[in-house]
C-alpha positions in Angstrom: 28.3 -39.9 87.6 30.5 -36.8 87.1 31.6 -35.5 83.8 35.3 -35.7 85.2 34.2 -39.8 86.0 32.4 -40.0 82.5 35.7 -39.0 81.2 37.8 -41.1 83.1 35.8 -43.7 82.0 35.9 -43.1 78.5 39.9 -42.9 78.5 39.8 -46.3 79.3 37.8 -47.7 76.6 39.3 -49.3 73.5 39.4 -47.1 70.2 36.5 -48.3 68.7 34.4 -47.8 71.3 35.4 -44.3 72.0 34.5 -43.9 68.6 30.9 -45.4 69.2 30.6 -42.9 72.0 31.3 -39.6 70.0 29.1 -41.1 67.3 26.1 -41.8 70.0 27.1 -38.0 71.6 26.9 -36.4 68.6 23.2 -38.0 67.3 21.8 -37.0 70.6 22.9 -33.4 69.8 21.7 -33.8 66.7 18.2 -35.2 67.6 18.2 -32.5 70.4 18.8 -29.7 67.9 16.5 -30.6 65.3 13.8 -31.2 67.3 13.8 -27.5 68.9 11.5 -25.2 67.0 12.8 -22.5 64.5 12.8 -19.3 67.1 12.3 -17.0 64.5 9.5 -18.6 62.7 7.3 -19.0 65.5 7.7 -15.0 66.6 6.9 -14.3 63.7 3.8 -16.2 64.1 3.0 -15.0 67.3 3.6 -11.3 65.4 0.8 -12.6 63.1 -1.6 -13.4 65.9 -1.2 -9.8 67.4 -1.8 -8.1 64.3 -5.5 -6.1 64.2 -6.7 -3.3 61.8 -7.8 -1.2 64.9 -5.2 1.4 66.1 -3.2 0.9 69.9 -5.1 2.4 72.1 -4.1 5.8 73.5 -2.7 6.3 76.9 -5.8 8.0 78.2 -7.6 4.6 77.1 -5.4 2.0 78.7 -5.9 4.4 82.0 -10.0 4.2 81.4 -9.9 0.2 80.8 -7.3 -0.5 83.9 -10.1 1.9 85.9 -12.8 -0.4 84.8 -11.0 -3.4 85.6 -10.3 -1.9 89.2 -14.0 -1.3 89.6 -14.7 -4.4 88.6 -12.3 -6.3 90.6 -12.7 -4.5 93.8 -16.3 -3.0 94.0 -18.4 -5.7 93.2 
């Protein structure tokens, strides 16, 4: 069913069940809503998981590993 049909349909309902409707709508949204996770909090997590007491490697390190890897992949 369309949303254009849905609303059709819903003009011809009595009051009270209109009502009922919006009231069944807007739980749904509700329930939706709540149940998505707090963005913010879980990046932050994720953050936390990153976190190391080593320093970022240097440019001329990242190039050395990704070499390694290559070798690794490809000659063996």
């Amino acid at each position: 069913m369309s949303l254009q049909e849905l609303k059709e349909q819903a003009f011809k309902l009595s009051v009270s069940d209109r009502l009922a409707l919006v009231s069944a709508i807007i739980d749904s949204l509700q329930n939706t809503l709540s149940s998505q996770p707090n963005r913010k909090a879980l990046i932050q997590q994720m953050r936390g998981l990153l976190k190391t007491d080593q320093p970022s490697p240097t440019d001329a390190e990242v190039a050395e590993m990704l070499q390694e890897r290559r070798v690794e992949k490809y000659v063996q």
